[in-house]
N, C-alpha and C positions, 0 to 999 in steps of 0.2 A: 687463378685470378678471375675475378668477376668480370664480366662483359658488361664494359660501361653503357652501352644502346640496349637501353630498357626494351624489352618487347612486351607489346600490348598482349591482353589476352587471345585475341583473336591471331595475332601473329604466331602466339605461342604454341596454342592447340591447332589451328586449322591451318595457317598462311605458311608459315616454317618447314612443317611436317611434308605440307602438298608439295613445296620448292624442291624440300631434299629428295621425296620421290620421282618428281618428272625428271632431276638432274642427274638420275642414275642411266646410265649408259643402258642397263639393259630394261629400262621400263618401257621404253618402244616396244621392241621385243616381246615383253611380258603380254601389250595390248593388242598386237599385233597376231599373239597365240588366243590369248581370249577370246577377242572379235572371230578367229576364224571356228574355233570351238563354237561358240553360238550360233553360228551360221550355219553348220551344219544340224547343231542340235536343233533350230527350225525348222531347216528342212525336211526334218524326219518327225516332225512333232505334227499335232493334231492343225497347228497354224502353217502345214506347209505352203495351202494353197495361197494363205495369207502372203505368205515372206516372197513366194515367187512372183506373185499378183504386182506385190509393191513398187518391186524396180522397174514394172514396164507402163507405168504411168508416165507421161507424158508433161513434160516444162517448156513451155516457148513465149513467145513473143509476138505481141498485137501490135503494130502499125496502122492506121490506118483501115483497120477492118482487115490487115493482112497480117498473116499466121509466116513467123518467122522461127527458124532456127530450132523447131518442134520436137524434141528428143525425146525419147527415153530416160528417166531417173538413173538406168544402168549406164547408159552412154553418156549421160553429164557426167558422172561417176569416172568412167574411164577415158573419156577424154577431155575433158576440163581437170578436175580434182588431180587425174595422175599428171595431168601437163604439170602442176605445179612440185611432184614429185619430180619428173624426170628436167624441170628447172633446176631443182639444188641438186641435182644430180650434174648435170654439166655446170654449176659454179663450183663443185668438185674437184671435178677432170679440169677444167681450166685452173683453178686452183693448184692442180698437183702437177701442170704440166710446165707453171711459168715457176715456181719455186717447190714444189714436195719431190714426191718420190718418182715422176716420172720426170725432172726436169735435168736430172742427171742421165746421160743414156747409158755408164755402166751400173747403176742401181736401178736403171727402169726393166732392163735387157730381159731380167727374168722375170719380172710379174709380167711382163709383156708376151712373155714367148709362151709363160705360162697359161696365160688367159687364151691365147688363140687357141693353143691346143687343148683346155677346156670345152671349147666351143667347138671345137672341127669333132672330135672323137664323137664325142656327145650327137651333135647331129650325123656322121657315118654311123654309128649304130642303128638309134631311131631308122633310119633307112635301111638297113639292111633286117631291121622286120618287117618294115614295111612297104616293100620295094615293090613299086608298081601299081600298089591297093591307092583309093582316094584318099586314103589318109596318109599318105605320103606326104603332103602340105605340112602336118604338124613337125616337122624337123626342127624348124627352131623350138618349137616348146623345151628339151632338155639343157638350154646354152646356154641360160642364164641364171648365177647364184644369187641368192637372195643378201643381201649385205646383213642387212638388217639384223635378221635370224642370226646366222655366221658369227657379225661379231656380239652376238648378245649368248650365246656361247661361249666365245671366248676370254667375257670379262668374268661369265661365272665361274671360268677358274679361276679367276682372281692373279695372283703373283706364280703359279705352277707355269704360266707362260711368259716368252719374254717380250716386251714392249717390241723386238722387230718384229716378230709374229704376226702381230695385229697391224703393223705396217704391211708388211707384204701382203696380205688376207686385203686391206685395203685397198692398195694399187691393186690385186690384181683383181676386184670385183670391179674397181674403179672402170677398168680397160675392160671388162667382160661386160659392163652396161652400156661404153661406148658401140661397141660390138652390137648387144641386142636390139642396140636402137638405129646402125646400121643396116641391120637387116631386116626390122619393121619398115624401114625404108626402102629399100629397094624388092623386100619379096613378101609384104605383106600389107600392099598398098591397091586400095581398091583403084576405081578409072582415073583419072585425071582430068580436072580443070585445070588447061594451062594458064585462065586469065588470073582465075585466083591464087594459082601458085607464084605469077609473077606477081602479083602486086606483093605476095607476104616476101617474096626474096627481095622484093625492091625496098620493101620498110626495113628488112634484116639489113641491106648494104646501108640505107641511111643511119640504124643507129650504129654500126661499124664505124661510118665517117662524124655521128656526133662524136663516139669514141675519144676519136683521132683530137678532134675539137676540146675535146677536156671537157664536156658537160658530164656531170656526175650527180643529178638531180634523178635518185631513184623513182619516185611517182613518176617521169618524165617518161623512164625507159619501160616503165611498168604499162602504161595508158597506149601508149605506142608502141608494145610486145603483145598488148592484152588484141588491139584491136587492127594495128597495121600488121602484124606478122600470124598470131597464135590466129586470128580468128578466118582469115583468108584460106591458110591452108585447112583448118578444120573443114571451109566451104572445098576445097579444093580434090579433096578426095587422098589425099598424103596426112599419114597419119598427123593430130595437134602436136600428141607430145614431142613430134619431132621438131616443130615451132619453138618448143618453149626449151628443147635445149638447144638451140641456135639464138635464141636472145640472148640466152644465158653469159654466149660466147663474147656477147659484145657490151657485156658489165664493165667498166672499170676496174680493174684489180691493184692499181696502183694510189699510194693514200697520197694525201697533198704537203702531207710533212714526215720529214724523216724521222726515226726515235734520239737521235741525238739533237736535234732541236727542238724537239716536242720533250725530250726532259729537259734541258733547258728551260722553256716556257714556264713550262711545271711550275718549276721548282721557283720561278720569278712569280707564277701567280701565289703559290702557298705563302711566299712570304709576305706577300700584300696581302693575303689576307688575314697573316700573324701579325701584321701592322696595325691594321683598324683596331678600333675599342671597341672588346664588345659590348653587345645590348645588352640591358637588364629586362629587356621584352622577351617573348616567347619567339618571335617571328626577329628576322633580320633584317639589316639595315639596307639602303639602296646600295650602297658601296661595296657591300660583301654579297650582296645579289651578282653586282655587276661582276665581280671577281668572280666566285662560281658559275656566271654563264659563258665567261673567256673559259673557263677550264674546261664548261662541257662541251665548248665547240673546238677547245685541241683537241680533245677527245676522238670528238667524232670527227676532224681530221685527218686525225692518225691512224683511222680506221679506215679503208675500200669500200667503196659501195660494195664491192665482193663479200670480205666479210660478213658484213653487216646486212647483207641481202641471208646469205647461208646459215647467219648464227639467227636471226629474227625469225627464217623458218622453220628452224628444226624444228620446234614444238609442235605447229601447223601441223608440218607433216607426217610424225611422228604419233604423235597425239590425237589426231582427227581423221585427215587423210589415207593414211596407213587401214590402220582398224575400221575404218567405212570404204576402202575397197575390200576388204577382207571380209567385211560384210554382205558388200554385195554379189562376188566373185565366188565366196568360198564352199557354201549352199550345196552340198550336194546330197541328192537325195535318196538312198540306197536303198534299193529295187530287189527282189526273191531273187534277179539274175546275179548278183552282184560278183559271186562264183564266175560266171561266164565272161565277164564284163573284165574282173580281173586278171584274166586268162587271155585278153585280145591282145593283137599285135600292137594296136596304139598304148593299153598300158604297160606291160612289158616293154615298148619300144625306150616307154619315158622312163620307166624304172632303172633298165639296164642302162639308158643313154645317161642318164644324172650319176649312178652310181661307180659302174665299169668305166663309162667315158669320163665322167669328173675326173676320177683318179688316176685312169693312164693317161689322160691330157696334162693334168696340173705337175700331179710327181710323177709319172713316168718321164713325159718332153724337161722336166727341170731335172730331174737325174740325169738323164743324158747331157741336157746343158753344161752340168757343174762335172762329169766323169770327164768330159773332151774339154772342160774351161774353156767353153764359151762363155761361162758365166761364174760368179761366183756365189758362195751362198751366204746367204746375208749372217751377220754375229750374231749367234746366238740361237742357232736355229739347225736342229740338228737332223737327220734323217726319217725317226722315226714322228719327228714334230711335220714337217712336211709331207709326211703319207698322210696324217693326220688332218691338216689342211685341205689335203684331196678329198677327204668326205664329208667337211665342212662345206668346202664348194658345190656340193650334191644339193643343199638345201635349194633349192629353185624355187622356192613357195611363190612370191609376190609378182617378180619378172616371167614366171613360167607360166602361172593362171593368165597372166596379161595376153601372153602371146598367144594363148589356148582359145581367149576369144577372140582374136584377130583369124586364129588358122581356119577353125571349125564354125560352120554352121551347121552341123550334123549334133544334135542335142547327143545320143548315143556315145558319139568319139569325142566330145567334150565331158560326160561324163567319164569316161574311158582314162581319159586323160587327167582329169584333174585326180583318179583314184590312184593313177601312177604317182601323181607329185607329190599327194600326203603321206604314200609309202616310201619314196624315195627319198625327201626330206627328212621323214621321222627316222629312218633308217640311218641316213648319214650323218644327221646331227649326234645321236645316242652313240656309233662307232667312233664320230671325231670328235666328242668329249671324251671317251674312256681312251684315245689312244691318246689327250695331249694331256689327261688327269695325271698320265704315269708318270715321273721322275725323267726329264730327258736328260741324258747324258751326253756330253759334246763327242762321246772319245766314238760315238756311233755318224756321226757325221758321214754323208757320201763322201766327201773326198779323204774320206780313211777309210772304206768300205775297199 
């Protein structure tokens, strides 16, 4: 049958085409691999000096003849641009903590237990290469999975996996970001300004208490996150992005109509608007105006500021943000050492801690969880699917460059490091596609092992 909404031409070749691409689950993904391809392929190109040149330009603000807020290109980058990542990242977590997968606590039990011990193995190894040496700092670099990557893996197997898969893969990156942003906080935070720290906690408690109040006027919380909270702590020496997922906290998640009254509504506007007669103009009447703007405002009733904050940024972040830190971040520029370089205890530390520590944290601690039922293992997900997941969770690309420039001011162990993550990542995504492409069979499941 024909599709009565004629599309222009322009919708048909270019507007259509571009929608279905961006709407594909793994085109983040896709851009996210690109951008960091390119980055590298400049830095090793005849424009190295260009590409390293670029990010340390400088962006601030004149007052008065006074130089404010004077950054780095790089550093606007990582703490502006990723604040807005590690925002949809805590309407997330709050998301999954008041109605998903962590709001139950026996289906949270093992992406929870899973994720810590992601992150404890991961960091005991990193140390135990590097125990003692200055680069002991980089411990958190191997704790954190890149989602992203992960799940854009595991939609290109398509149907081979089963929809709990990609739920548990989610809660438990969900709890491994909490985690990473936990410990940007307390061990990867330079001096301290207590006055600007209190002033950002003190804008954080008032929108807690607008909250409370029922204001739900996003620009409100945006203007007053952007400049009472997110910009205080940047002054304050505590990382931003940790600002901007504690705004995040004090979103709305609740809509102002239930779906049994909001279908209700519905269904009372569609027939007023089967009532009117229509125009024999191109354009509509004021009465059928009025009706479709009651519908758009059930609508966006029916929706959370929650929502409607996290579905309006995926693109943002996905599409921009993503692939322009990956641009910035990703740049490495491989030296005649490059042999020695990846022979050091900081790359080895990161290699082994993402790959060894992924796997005996995620399915080692969740095997033992489900052998002693402490846990159960979710339907449909069977043994060798969950080893499987353990080196999905290796990919650390985005969260682990993050922290690399938080640990390291030593240019050397930052490239050290970052040469671990693109082998430990390329390494476990390629082994955790071939182990979940196989055929899983339930009858392999740990609690029949």
């Amino acid at each position: 049958m024909e599709d009565p909404i004629k599309a222009t031409p322009a919708e048909k070749w270019i507007i259509n085409p571009l929608n279905n691409f961006i709407s594909k689950s793994t085109t983040g993904g896709i851009l996210l691999f690109i951008a960091a391809v390119v980055a590298i392929f400049l830095a090793n190109s005849s424009w190295k000096d260009w590409y390293h040149h670029i990010w340390e330009h400088k962006i601030g603000f004149t007052i008065n003849d006074e130089l404010y807020l004077n950054y780095t290109i790089h550093h606007w980058v990582n703490d502006g641009l990723m604040a807005v990542f590690f925002f949809v990242v805590g309407l997330e977590l709050k998301r999954e903590m008041i109605g998903g997968e962590l709001s139950q606590p026996k289906k949270a039990l093992l992406p929870i237990v899973a994720a810590i011990g992601g992150m404890v193995f991961p960091a005991l190894i990193y140390t135990l290469f590097n125990f003692g040496a200055d680069s002991s700092h980089g411990w958190g670099i191997p704790m954190a999975t890149d989602i992203a990557f992960a799940l854009g893996v595991l939609y290109l197997l398509g149907d081979k996996i089963p929809a709990t898969l990609k739920i548990f893969l989610t809660a438990l990156a969900i709890v491994d970001d909490l985690g990473a942003v936990l410990v940007i906080a307390f061990f990867y935070t330079a001096s301290i300004n207590s006055l600007a720290l209190g002033i950002g906690l003190g804008f954080f408690v008032f929108l807690l208490i607008c909250n409370k109040f029922g204001i739900r006027n996003i620009l409100f919380y945006a203007l007053v996150g952007i400049a009472g909270v997110w910009l205080p702590f940047l002054l304050s020496g505590v990382h931003a992005t940790i600002a901007a997922v504690l705004v995040a906290f004090t979103i709305p998640a609740g809509s102002r109509i239930d779906e049994t009254l909001f279908i209700s509504k519905i269904r009372t506007r569609l027939n007023q608007f089967k009532e009117l007669d229509p125009t024999d103009a191109p354009t509509l009447s004021e009465d059928q105006l009025h009706v479709l703007q009651n519908i758009r405002k059930l609508s966006k009733d029916a929706m959370s500021p929650l929502h409607r904050l996290e579905h309006g940024l995926h693109s943002l972040v996905s599409f921009i943000i993503m692939p322009v830190f990956a641009l910035a971040n990703a740049g490495v520029t491989f030296s005649s050492g490059i042999i020695e370089n990846a022979a050091s205890s900081v790359t080895l530390g990161v290699v082994f801690g993402l790959l060894a520590g992924k796997v005996i944290g995620v399915y080692g601690v969740s095997s033992l969880m489900i052998r002693f039922k402490w846990a159960s293992l979710p339907e449909g997900l069977t043994n060798k699917s969950l080893f499987g997941v353990g080196f999905l969770a290796s990919i650390g690309f985005t969260m682990s460059l993050f922290v690399t420039n938080l640990a390291f001011e030593n240019p050397e162990y930052e490239l050290q490091a970052k040469l671990g993550i693109f082998a430990a990542s390329l390494i476990g995504g390629v082994i955790g596609y071939f182990l979940l492409s196989k055929n899983n069979n339930p009858e392999n499941s740990i609690t029949n092992l």
